[in-house]
N, CA, C and O of each residue as an XYZ file, in Angstrom:
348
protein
N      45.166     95.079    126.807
C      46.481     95.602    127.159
C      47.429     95.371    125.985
O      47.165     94.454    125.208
N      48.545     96.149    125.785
C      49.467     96.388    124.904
C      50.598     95.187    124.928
O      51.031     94.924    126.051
N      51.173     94.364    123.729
C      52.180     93.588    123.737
C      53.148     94.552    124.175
O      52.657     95.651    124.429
N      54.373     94.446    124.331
C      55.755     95.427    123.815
C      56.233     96.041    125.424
O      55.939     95.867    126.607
N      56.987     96.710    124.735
C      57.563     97.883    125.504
C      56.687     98.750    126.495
O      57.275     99.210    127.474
N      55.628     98.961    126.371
C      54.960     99.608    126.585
C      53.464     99.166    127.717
O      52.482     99.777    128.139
N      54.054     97.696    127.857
C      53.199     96.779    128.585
C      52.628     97.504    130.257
O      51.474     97.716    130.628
N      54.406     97.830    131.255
C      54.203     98.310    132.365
C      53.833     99.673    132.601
O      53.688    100.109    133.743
N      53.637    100.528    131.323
C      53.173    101.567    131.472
C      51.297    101.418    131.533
O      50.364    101.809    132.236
N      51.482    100.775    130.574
C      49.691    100.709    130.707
C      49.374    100.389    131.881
O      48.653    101.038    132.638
N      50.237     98.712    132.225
C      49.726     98.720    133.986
C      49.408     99.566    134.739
O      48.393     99.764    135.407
N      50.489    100.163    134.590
C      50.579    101.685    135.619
C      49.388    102.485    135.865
O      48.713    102.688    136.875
N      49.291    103.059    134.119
C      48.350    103.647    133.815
C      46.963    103.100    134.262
O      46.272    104.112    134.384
N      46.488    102.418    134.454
C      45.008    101.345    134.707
C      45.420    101.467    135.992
O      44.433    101.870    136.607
N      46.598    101.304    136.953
C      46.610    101.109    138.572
C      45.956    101.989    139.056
O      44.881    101.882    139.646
N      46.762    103.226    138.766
C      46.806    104.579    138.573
C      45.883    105.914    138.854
O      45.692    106.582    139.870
N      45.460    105.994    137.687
C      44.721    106.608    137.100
C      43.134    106.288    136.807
O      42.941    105.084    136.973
N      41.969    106.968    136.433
C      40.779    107.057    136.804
C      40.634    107.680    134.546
O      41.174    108.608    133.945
N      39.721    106.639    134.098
C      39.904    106.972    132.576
C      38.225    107.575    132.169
O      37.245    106.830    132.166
N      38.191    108.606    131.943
C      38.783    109.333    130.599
C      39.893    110.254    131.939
O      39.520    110.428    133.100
N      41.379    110.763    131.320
C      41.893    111.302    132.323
C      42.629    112.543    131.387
O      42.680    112.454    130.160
N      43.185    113.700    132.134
C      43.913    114.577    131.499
C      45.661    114.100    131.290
O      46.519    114.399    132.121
N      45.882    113.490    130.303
C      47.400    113.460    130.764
C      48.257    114.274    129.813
O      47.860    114.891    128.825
N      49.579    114.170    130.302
C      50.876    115.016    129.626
C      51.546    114.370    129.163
O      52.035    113.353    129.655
N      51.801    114.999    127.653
C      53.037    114.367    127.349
C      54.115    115.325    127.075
O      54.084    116.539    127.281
N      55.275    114.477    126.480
C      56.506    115.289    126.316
C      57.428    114.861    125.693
O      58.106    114.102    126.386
N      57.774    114.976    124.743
C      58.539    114.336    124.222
C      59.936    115.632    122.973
O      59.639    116.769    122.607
N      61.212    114.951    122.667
C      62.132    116.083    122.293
C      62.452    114.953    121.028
O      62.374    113.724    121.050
N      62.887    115.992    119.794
C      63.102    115.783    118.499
C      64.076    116.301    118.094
O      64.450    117.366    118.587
N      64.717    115.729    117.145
C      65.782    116.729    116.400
C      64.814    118.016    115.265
O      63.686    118.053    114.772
N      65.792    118.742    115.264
C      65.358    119.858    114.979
C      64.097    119.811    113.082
O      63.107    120.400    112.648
N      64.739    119.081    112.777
C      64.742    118.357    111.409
C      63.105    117.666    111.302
O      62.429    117.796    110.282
N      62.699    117.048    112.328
C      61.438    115.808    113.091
C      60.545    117.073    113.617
O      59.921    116.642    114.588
N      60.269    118.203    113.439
C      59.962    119.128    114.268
C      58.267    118.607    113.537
O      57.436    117.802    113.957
N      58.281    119.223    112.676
C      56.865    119.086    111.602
C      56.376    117.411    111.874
O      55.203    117.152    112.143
N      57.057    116.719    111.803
C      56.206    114.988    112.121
C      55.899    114.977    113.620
O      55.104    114.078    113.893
N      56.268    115.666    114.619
C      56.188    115.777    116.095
C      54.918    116.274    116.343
O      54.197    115.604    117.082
N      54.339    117.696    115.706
C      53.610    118.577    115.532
C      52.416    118.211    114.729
O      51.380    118.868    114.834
N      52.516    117.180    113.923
C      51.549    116.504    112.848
C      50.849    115.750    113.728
O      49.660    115.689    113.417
N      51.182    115.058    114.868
C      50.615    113.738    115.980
C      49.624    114.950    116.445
O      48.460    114.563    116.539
N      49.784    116.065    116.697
C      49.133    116.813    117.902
C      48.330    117.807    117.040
O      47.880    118.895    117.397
N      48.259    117.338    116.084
C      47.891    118.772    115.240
C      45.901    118.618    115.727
O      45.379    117.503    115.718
N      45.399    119.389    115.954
C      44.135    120.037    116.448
C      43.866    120.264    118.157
O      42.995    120.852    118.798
N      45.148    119.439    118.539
C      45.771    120.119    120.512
C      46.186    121.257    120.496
O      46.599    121.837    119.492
N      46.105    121.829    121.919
C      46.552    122.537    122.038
C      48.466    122.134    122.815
O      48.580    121.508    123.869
N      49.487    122.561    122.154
C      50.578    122.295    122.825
C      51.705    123.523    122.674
O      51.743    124.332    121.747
N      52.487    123.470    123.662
C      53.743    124.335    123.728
C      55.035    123.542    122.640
O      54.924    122.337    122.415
N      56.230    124.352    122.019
C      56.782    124.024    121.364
C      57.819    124.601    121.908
O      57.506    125.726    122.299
N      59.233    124.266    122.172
C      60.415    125.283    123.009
C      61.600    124.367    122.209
O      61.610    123.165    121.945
N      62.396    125.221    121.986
C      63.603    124.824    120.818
C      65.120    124.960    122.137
O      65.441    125.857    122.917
N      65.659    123.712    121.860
C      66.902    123.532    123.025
C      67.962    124.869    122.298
O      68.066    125.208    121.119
N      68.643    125.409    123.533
C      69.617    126.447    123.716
C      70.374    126.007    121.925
O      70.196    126.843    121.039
N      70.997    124.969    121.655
C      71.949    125.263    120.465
C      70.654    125.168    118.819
O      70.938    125.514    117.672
N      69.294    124.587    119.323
C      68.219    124.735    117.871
C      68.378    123.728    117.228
O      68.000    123.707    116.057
N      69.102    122.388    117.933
C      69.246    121.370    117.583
C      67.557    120.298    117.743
O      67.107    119.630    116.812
N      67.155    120.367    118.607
C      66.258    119.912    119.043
C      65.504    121.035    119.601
O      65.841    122.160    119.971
N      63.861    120.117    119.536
C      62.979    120.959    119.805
C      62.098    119.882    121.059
O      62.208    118.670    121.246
N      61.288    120.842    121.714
C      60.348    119.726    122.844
C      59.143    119.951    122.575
O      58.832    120.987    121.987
N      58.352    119.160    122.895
C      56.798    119.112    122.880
C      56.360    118.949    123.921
O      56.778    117.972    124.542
N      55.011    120.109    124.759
C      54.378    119.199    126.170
C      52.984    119.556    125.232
O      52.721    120.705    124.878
N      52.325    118.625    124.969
C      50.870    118.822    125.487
C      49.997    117.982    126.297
O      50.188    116.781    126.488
N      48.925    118.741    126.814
C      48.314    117.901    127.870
C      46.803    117.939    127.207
O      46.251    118.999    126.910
N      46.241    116.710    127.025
C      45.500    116.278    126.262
C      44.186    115.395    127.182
O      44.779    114.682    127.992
N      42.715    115.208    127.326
C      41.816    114.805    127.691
C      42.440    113.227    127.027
O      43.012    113.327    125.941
N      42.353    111.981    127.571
C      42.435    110.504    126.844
C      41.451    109.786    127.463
O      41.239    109.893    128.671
N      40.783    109.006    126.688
C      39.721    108.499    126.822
C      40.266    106.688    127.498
O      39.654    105.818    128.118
N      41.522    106.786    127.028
C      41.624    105.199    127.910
C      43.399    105.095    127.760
O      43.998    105.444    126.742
N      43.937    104.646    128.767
C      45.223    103.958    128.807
C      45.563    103.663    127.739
O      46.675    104.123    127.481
N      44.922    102.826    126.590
C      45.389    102.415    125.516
C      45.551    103.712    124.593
O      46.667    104.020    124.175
N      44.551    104.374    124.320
C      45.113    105.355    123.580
C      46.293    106.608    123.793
O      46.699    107.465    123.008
N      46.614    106.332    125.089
C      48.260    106.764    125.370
C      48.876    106.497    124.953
O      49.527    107.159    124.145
N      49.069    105.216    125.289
C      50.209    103.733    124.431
C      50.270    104.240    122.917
O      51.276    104.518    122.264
N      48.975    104.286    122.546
C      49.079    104.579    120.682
C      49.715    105.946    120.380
O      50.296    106.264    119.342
N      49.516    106.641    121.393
C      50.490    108.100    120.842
C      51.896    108.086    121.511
O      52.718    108.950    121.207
N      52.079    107.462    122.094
C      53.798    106.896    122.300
C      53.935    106.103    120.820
O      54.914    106.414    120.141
N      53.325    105.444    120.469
C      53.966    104.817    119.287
C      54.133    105.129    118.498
O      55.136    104.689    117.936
N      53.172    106.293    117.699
C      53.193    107.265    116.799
C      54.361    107.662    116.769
O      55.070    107.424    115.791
N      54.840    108.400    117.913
C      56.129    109.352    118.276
C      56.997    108.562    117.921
O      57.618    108.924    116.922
N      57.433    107.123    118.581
C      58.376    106.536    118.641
C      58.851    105.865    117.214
O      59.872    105.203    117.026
N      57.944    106.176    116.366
C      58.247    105.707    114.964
C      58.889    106.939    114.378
O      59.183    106.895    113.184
N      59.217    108.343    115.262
C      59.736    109.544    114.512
C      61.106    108.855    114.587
O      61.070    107.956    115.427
N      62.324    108.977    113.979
C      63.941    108.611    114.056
C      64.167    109.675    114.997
O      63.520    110.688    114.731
N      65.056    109.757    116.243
C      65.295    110.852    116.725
C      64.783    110.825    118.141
O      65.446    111.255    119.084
N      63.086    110.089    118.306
C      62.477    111.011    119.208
C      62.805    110.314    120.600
O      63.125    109.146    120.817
N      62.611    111.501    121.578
C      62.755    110.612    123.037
C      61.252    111.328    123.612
O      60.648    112.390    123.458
N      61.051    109.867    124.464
C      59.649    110.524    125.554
C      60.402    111.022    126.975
O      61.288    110.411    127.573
N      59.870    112.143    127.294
C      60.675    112.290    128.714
C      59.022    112.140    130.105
O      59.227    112.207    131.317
């Protein structure tokens, strides 16, 4: 299990859920972070949708994961973008 921030999600995730599992993510960037957002996911398949003023952009993809932990590791990826939020 994960030190951090990210501790009660894994719980969750392991309560939860049944692993290898399909999950979603989602997460929004400034417009600028678009290409480092897109670099995490690059050989997924994902949707890309740009907010009403083109300030920010969102990401969903839904991805096969082989374990709770490697969720955690692509939240962290993201969360090292400046900017990014997970929704």
């Amino acid at each position: 299990m994960t030190d951090g921030k990210y501790r009660t999600l894994q719980a969750k995730l392991e309560a939860f859920e049944t692993w290898p599992h399909r999950y979603t993510f989602k997460f929004i960037v400034p417009a600028e972070k678009r290409a480092e957002l897109e670099a995490i996911f690059h050989g997924h398949e994902y949707s890309v949708r740009a907010s009403r003023t083109g300030k920010y952009f969102s990401l969903t993809c839904v991805r096969e994961m082989p374990t709770s932990g490697s969720v955690i590791e692509v939240y962290e990826r993201v969360e090292a973008i400046e900017g990014s939020y997970a929704l």
